[in-house]
C-alpha positions as CSV (number, residue, x, y, z in Angstrom):
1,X,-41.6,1.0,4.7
2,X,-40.8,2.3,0.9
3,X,-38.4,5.1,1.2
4,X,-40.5,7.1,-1.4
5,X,-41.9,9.9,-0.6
6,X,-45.2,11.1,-2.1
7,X,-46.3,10.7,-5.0
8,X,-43.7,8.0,-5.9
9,X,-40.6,10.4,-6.5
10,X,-36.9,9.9,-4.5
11,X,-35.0,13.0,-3.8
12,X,-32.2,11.6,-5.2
13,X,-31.8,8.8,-7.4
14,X,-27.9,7.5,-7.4
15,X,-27.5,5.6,-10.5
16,X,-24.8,3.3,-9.5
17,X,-24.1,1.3,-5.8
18,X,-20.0,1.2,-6.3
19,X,-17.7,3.3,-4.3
20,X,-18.9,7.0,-5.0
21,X,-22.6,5.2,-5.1
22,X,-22.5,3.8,-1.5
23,X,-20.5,6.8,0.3
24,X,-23.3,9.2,-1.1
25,X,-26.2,7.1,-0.4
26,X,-24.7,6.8,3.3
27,X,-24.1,11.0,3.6
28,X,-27.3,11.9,2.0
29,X,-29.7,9.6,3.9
30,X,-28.0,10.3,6.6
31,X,-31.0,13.4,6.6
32,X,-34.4,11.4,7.6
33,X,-36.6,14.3,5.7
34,X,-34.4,13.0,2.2
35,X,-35.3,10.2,-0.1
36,X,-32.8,8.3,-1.8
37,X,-33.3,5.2,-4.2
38,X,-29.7,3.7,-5.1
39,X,-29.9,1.7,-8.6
40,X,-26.8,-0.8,-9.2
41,X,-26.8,-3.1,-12.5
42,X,-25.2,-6.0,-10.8
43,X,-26.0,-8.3,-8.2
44,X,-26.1,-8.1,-4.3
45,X,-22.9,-8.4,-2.2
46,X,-23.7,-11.8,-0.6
47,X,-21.9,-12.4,3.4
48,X,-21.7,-15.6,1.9
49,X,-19.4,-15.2,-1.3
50,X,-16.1,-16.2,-0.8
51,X,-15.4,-14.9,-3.6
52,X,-15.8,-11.1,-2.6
53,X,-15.0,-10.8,0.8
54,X,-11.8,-12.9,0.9
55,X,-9.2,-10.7,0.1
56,X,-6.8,-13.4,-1.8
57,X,-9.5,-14.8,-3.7
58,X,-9.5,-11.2,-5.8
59,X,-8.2,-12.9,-9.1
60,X,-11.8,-15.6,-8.9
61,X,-14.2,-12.3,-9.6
62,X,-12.3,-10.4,-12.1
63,X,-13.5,-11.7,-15.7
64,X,-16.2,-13.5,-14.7
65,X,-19.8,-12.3,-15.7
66,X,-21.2,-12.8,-12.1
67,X,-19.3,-10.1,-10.8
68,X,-17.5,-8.4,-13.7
69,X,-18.7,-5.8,-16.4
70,X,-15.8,-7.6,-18.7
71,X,-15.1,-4.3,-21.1
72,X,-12.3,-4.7,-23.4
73,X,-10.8,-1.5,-25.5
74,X,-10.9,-1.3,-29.3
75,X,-7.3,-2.5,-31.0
76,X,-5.0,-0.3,-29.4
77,X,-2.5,1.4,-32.4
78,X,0.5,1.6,-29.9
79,X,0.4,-1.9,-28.8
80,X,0.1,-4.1,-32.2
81,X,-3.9,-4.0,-32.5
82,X,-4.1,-5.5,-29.2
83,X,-7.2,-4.9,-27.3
84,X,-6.8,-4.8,-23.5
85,X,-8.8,-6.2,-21.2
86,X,-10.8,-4.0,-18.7
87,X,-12.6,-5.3,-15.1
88,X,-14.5,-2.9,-14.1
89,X,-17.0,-4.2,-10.6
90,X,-21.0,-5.0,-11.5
91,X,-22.1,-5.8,-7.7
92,X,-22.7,-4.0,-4.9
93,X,-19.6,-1.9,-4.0
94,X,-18.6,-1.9,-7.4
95,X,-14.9,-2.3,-8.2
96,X,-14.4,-1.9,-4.3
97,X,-15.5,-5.5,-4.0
98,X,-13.5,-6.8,-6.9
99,X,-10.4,-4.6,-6.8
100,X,-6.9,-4.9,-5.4
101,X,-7.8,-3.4,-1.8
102,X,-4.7,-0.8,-1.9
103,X,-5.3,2.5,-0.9
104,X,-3.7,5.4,-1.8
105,X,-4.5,8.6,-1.8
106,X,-2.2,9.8,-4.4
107,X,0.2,12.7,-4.1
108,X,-0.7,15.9,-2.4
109,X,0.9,17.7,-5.7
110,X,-1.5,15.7,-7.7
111,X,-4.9,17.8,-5.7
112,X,-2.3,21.3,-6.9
113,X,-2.7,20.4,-10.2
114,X,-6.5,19.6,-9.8
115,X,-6.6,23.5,-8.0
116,X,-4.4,24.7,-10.7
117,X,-7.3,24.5,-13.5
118,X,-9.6,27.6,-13.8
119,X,-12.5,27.0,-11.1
120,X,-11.0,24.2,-9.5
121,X,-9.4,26.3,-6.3
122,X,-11.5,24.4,-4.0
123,X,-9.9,21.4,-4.9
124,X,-6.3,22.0,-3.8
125,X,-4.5,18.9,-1.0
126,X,-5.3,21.4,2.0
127,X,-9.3,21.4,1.1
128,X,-9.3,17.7,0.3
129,X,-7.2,16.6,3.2
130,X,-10.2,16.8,5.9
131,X,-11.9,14.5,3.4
132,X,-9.6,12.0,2.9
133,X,-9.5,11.8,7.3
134,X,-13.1,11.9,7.5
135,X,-13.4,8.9,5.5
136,X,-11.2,6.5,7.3
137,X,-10.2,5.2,10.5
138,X,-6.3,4.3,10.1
139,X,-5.5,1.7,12.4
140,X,-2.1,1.8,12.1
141,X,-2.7,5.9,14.1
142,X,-4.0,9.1,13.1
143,X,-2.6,12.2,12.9
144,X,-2.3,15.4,11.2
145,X,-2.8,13.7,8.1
146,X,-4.6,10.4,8.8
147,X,-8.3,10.1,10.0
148,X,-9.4,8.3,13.6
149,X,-12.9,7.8,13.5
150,X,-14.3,7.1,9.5
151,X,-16.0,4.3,8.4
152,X,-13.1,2.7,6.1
153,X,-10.7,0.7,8.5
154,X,-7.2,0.7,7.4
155,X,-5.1,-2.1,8.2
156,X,-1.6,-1.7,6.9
157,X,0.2,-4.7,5.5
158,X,2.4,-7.1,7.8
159,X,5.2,-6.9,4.9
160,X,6.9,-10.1,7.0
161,X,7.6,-12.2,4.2
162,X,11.5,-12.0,3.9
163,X,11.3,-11.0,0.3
164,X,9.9,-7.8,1.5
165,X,12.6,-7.2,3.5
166,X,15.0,-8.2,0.7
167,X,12.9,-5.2,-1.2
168,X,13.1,-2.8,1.0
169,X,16.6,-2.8,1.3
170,X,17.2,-2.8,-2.0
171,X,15.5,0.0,-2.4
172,X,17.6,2.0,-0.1
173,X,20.9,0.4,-2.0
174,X,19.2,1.9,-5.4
175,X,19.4,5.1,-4.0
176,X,16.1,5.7,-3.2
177,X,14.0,6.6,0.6
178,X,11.8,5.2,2.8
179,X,8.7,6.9,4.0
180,X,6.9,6.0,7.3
181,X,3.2,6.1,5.1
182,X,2.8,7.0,1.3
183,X,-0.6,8.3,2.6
184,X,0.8,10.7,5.1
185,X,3.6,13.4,5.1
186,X,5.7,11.9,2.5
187,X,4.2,10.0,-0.5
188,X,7.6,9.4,-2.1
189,X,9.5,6.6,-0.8
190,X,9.0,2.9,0.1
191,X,6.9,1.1,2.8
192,X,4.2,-0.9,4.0
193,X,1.0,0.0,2.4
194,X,-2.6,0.7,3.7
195,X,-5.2,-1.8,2.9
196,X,-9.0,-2.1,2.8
197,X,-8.7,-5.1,5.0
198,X,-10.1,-5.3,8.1
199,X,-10.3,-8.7,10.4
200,X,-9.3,-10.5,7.7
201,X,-12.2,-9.9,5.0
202,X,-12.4,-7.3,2.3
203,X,-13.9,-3.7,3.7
204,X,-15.7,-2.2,0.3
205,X,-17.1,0.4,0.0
206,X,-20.6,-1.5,0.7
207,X,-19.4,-3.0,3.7
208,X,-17.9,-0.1,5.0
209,X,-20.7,2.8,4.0
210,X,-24.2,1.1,3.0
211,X,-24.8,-2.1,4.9
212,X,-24.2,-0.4,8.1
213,X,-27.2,1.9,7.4
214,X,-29.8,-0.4,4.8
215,X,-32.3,-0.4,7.7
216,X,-32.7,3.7,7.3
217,X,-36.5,4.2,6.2
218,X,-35.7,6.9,3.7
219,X,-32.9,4.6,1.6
220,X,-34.0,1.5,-0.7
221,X,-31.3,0.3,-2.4
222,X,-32.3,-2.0,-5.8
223,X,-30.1,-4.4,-7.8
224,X,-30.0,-6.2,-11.1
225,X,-31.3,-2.9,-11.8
226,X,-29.6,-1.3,-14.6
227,X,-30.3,2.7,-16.0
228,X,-31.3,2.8,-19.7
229,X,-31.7,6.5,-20.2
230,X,-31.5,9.5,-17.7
231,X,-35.6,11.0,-18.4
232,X,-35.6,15.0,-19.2
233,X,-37.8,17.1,-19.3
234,X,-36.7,19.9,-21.7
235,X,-33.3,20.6,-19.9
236,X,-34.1,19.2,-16.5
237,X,-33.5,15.6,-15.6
238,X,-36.9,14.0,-14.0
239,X,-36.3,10.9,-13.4
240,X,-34.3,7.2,-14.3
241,X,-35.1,4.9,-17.0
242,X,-33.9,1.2,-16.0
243,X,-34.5,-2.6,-16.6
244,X,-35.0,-4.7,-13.4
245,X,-33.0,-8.2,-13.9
246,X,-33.2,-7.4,-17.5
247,X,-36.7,-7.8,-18.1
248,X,-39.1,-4.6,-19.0
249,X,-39.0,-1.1,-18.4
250,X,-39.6,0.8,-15.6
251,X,-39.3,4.5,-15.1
252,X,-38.7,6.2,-11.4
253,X,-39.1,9.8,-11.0
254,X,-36.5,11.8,-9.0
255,X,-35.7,15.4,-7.5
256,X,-32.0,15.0,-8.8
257,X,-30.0,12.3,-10.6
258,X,-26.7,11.7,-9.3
259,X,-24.4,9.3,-12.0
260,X,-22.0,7.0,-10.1
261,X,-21.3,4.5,-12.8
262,X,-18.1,5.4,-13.3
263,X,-15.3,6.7,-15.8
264,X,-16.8,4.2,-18.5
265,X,-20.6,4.0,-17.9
266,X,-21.5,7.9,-16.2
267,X,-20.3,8.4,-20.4
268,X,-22.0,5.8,-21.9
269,X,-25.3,6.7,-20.0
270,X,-25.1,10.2,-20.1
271,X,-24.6,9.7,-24.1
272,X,-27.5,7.5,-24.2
273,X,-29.5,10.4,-22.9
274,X,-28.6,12.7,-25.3
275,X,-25.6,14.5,-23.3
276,X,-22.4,14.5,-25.0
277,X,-21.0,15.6,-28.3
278,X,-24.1,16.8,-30.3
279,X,-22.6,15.6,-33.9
280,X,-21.9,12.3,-32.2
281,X,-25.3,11.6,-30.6
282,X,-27.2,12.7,-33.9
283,X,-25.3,10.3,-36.2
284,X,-26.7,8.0,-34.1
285,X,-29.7,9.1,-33.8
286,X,-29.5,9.8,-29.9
287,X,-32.4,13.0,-29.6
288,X,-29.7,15.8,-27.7
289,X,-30.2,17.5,-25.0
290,X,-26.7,19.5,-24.5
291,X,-23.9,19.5,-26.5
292,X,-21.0,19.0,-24.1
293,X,-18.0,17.4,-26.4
294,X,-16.4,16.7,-23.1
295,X,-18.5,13.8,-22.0
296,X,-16.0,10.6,-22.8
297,X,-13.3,12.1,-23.6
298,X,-10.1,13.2,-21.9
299,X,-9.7,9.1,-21.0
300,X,-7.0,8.3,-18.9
301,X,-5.4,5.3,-16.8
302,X,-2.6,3.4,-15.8
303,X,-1.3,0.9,-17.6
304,X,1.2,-1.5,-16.1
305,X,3.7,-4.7,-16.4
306,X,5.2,-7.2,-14.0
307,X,9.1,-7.9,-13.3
308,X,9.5,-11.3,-12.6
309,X,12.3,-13.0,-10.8
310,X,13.1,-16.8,-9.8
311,X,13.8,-17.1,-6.6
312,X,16.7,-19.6,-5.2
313,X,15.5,-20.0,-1.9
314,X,12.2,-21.6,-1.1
315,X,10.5,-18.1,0.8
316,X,7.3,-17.2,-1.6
317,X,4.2,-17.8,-0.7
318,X,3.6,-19.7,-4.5
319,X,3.4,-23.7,-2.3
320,X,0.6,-22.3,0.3
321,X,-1.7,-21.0,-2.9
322,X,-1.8,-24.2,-4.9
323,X,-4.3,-26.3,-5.5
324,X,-3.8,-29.0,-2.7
325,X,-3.7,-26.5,-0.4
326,X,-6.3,-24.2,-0.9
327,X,-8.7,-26.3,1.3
328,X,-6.4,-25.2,4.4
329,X,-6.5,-22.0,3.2
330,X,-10.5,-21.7,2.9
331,X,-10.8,-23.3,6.6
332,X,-8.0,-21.3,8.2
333,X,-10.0,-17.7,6.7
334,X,-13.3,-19.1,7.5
335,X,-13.6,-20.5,10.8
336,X,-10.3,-17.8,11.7
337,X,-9.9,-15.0,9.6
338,X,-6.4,-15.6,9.4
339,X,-3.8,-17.2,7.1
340,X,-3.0,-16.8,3.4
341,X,-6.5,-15.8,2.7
342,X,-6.7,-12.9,4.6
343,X,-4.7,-10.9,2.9
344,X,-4.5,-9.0,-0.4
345,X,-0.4,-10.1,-0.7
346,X,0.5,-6.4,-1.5
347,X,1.4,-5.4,1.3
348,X,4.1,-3.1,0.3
349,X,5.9,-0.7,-2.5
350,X,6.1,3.0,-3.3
351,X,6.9,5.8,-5.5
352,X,9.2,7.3,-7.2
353,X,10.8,9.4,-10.0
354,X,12.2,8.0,-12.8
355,X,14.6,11.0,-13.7
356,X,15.4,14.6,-12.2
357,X,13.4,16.0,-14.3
358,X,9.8,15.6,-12.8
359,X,9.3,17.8,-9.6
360,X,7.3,14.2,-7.7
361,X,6.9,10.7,-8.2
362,X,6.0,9.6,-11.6
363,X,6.1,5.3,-10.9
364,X,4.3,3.0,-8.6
365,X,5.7,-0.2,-7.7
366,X,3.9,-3.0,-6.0
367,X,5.8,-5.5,-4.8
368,X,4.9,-9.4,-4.3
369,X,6.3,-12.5,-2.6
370,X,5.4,-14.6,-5.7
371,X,5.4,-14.3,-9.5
372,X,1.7,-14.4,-10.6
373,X,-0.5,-12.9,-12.7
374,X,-4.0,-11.7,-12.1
375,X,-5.6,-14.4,-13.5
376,X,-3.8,-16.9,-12.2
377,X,-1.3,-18.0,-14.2
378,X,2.9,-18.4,-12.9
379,X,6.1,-18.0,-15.5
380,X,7.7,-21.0,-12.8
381,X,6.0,-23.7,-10.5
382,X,9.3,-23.0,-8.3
383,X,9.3,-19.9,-6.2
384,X,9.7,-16.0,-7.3
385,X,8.9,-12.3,-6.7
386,X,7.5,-9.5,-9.0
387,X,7.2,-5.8,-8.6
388,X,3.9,-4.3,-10.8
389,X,5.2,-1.0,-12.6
390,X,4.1,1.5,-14.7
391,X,4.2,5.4,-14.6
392,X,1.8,7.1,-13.7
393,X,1.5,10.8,-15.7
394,X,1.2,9.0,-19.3
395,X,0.1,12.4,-21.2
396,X,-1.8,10.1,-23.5
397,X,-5.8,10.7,-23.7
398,X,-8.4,8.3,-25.1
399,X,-12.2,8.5,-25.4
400,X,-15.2,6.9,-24.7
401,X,-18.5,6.3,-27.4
402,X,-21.1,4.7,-27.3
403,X,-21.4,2.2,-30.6
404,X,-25.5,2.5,-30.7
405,X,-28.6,3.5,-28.6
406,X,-28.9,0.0,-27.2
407,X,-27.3,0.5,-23.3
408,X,-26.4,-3.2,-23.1
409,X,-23.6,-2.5,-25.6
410,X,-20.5,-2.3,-24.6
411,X,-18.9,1.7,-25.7
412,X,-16.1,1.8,-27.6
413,X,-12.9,2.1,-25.7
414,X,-9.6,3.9,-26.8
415,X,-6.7,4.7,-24.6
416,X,-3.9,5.2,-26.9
417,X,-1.3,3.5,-24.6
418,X,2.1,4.6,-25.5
419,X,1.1,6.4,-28.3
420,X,3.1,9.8,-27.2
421,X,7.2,10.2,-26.8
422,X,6.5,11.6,-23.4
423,X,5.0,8.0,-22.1
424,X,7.3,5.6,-24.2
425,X,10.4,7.2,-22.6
426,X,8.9,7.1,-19.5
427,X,8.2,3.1,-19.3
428,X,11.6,2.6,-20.3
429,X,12.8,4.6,-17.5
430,X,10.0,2.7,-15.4
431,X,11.6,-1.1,-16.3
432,X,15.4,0.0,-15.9
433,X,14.3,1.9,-12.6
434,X,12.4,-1.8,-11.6
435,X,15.5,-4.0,-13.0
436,X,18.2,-1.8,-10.9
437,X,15.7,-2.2,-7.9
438,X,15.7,-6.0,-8.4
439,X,19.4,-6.6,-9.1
440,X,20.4,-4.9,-5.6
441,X,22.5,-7.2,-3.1
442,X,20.2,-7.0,-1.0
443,X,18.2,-9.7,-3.8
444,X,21.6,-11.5,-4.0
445,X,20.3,-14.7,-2.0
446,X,17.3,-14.9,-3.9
447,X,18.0,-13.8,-7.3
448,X,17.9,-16.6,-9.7
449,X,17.4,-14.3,-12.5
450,X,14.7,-12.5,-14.3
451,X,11.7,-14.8,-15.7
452,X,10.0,-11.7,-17.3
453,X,10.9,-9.9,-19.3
454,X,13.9,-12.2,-19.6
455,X,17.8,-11.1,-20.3
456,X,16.4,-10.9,-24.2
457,X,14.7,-7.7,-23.7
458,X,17.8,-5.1,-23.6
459,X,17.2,-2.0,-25.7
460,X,14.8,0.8,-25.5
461,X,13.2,-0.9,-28.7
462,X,12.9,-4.1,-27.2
463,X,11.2,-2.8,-23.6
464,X,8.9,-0.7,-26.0
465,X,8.0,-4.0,-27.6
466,X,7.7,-6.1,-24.9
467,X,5.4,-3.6,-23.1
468,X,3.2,-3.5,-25.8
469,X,2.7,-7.3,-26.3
470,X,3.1,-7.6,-22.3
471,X,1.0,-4.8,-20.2
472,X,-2.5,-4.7,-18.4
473,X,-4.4,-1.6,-17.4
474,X,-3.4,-1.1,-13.4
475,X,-7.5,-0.9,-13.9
476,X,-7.7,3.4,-12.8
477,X,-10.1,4.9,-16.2
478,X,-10.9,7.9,-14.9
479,X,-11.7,11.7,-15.9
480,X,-14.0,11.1,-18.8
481,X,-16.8,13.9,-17.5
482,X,-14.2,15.8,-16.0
483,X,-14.7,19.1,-13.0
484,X,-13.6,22.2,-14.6
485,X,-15.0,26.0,-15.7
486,X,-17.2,25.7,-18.8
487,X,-16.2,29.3,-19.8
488,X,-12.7,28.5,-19.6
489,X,-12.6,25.0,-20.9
490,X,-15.3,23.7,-23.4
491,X,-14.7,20.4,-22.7
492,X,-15.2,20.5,-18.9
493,X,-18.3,18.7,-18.2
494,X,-18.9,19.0,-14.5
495,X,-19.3,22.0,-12.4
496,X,-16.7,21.4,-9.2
497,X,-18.4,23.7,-6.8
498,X,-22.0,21.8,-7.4
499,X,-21.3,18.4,-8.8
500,X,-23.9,19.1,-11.5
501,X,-23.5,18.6,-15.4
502,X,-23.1,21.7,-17.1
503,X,-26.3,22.8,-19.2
504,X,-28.5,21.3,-17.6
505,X,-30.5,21.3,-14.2
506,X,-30.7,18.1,-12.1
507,X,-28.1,16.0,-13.2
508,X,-24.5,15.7,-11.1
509,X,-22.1,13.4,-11.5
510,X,-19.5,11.8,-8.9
511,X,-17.3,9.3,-9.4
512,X,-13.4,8.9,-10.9
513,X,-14.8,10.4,-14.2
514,X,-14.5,14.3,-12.8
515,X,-11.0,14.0,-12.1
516,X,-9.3,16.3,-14.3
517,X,-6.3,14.3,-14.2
518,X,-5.7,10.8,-12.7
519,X,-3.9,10.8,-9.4
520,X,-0.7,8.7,-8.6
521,X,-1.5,5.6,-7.5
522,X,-4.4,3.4,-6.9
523,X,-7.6,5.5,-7.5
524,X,-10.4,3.9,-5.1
525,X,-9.3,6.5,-2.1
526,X,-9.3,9.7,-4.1
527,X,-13.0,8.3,-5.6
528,X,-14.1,8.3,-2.0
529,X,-12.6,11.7,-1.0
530,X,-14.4,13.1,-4.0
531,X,-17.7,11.2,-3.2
532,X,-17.6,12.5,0.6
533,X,-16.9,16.1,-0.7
534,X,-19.5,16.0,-3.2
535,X,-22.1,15.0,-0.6
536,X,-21.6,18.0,1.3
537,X,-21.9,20.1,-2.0
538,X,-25.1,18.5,-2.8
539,X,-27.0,18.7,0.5
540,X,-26.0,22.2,1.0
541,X,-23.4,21.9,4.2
542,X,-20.7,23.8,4.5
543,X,-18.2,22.0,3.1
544,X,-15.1,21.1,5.9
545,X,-12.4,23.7,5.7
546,X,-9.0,23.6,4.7
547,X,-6.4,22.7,7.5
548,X,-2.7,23.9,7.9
549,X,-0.3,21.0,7.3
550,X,2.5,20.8,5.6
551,X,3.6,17.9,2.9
552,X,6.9,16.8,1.1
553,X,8.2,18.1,-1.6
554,X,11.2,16.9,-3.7
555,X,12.0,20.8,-4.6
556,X,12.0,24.0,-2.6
557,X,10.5,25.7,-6.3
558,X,7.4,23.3,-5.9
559,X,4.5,25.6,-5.2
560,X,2.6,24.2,-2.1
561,X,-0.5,26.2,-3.6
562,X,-1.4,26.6,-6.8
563,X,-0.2,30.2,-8.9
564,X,-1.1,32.8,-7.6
565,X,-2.2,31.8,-4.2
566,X,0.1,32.3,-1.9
567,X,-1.6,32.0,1.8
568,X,-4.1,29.0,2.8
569,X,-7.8,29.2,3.6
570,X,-7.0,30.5,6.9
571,X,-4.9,33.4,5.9
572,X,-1.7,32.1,7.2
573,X,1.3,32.7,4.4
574,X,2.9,29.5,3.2
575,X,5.7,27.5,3.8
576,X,8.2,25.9,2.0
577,X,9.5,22.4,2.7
578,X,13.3,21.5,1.8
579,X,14.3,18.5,0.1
């Protein structure tokens, strides 16, 4: 039975079946009086595909067209010309079924600065924090901070490779804490991190919100179907423009259009319909329907490198993932669910500052019991370890622009990657920090020195150079249609108490491009805390209130609400947390 309702028109029409895409579509047709049509670009989700649901065959997706939108930046100016690489997911789930599975919700500080902007009070940790624990199920316990009974199982990682154990002590000999979960009390510190794992296979975002309900009558979800053009009429979006498998044009009419494309495509499209910078559009020739000179700009992500190190004794997991063995590995994760295959491999890291200056965590570090790249290739066939690392408050912004009115163009892409002092000083902090980490004794029966960068790179200069020949976005683009109050900041785009697109009437957008700022860490949980708040903003319930917890801070001056506000939702005066 069609979930259409009469006359042919969908309450809402999600443009976009990734992470935001599938938790909406679940919340909103959750209502058996509301229509909802989901439209994703890329192809289904198969049970069958290895290559999606087993978590350590994530590098096999990533650049390849099947599965992969394949976006590349323009030269970046900072980093010799060199244009960087960007997988972003085009399949059901969306970059939940190709990512790296970590989740992390970022830093509760990170949701103050969010609250700190002018109409963004709503947004503080305390009002988000009953989203992020209605979202998930932690199996590892829930608590004040963790959730029980959500749809996204967390499994945390075993971390029982000894080279973990070598990290984690380490880390405590460098000075620095460990936390009992980065998504809990304490972000800063080390430990084992939460996964989207569960029995073995990869829990997306499809798995875990839109397969479980696909037989609701009032939710059809299409693929290979890919939006052209939101329709307006006047000021009010009507309907979808799209191409089904690429071949004609079809046009669905809808109450509301919801954009969950993402912090590169919600742009592009919203652009091709005539939202966006008005001088932009009409050198194109793109008819405009608001002039918002937000719309693609404000770009921000995470760029990031990996420390390699030989390792003396024979403990990585480098023999179990060649060639010869891979067989084993496919039967042991298929007819078991267990073994090498059924796990991401980052199973642990953490945060933390890389001077005195910054008031919480501005580095991430994921740490591995091999030295790989993403793709694939090794610095040694022998054995190694790597940490990933990169910090995570560049102050550099880029931008997003579509090249032409034909929507199978790639946009242009510009991050500016180390193009401010701010975020060069910072990634030489970041290496020395990673190096001093590495060189612990607790590394002293494994160390058999550093493959990359190699002893050669030394000075400031030389890190600065290496980064820029080396790094590869930590894949996080986000706030390119950023939340925010029109009147106080032109170049807000989206409304944070509706969702919708400012200027015009049924439109919203919710996905990682209304962040205001990018959050520290991975960016796939904070994605889904936004898309399970937005869904109560859009069907009208009241939206979950704030609880009473408290959180870490590195400084008694750190406010735990944002200026100004000096009590919670409840009423009940603050409290301040000592170092």
């Amino acid at each position: 039975m069609s979930a259409r309702t009469a006359g042919g028109r969908y309450d809402y029409v999600i443009v976009g079946g990734g992470s935001a895409g599938c938790a909406l579509a679940n919340r909103l047709s959750a209502d058996p009086g509301t229509s909802v049509l989901v439209l994703e670009a890329g192809r289904s989700d198969f049970r069958i595909d290895p290559f999606i649901h087993m978590p350590a065959a994530l590098p096999f997706p990533i650049g390849n067209r099947l599965y992969d939108w394949k976006y590349e930046s323009d030269p970046e100016p900072h980093m010799g010309g060199r244009r960087v690489f960007h997988a972003r997911g085009k399949v059901l789930g969306g970059s939940s079924s190709i990512n790296g599975m970590i989740f992390q919700r970022g830093n509760p500080l990170d949701y103050q600065r969010w609250a700190a902007d002018p109409g963004m009070e709503s947004w503080d940790y305390l009002h988000c924090l009953p989203y992020f624990k209605r979202m998930e199920t932690c199996l590892a316990g829930a608590d004040e901070w963790r959730g029980g009974d959500g749809p996204l199982k967390l499994e945390r990682g075993p971390a029982d490779n000894p080279l973990f154990g070598a990290f984690f002590e380490a880390v405590q000999q460098a000075g620095y804490h460990l936390t009992d979960d980065v998504n809990g009390y304490r972000q800063e510190g080390f430990a084992k991190f939460d996964r989207n794992v569960y029995r073995g296979r990869r829990l997306s975002a499809a798995r875990a919100y839109l397969h479980p309900v696909m037989n609701r009558k009032n939710l059809r979800v299409e693929t290979l179907a890919m939006a052209t053009r939101v329709v307006f009429d006047g000021k009010r979006a009507t309907g979808v423009e799209y191409r089904r498998a690429g071949r004609g044009r079809r046009t669905v009419a809808a109450g509301e259009v919801i954009l969950c494309g993402g912090a590169i495509n919600t742009p592009q499209l919203l652009q091709l319909s005539g939202v966006g910078n008005a001088a932009a559009l009409s050198a194109l020739g793109v008819p405009v329907v608001a002039d918002l000179p937000g719309v693609g700009e404000n770009l921000q992500d995470h760029l990031e490198v990996y420390i390699q190190y030989a390792s003396k004794q024979p403990v990585s997991i480098a023999p179990g993932l060649r060639m010869r063995n891979r067989p084993k590995i496919g039967y042991d994760w298929l007819v078991h669910r267990r073994g090498l295959g059924a796990t991401n491999h980052f199973e642990g890291g953490g945060f933390a500052r890389s001077n005195e200056d910054v008031d919480y965590p501005n580095l991430m570090f994921h740490f591995l019991p091999i030295a790989i790249r993403y793709d694939g290739s090794a610095p040694t066939e022998g054995h190694g370890y790597q940490v990933h690392i990169g910090p995570m408050y560049a102050d550099t912004r880029g931008r997003v622009l579509i090249r032409s009115t034909d929507p199978r163009e790639h946009p242009s892409l510009q991050f500016n990657y180390l193009s401010t002092p701010t975020d060069r000083k910072e990634w030489v902090e970041a290496i020395r920090v990673a190096r001093d980490i590495l060189t612990q004794p607790a590394f002293a029966p494994y160390n058999d020195g550093e493959l990359s960068p190699g002893p050669s790179v030394e000075t400031d200069e030389q890190i600065l150079d290496w980064v820029a020949r080396d790094a590869e976005t930590a894949l996080h683009p986000s706030c390119t249609a950023k939340m925010g109050s029109i009147e106080a900041d032109p170049m807000s785009v989206v409304d944070p108490d509706t969702m919708r697109v400012h200027g015009v009437d049924g439109l919203r957008v919710v996905d990682a491009s209304v962040f205001p700022y990018v959050t520290n860490g991975n960016i796939y949980a904070p994605v889904m805390m936004v898309a399970e708040k937005a869904a109560d903003l859009i069907a009208g319930n009241t939206p979950l209130a704030a609880v009473d917890v408290p959180y870490y801070r590195y400084r008694e001056s750190t406010p735990l609400y944002p200026p100004g506000d000096q009590r919670n939702a409840a009423g009940v005066p603050t409290t301040k947390e000592d170092a």
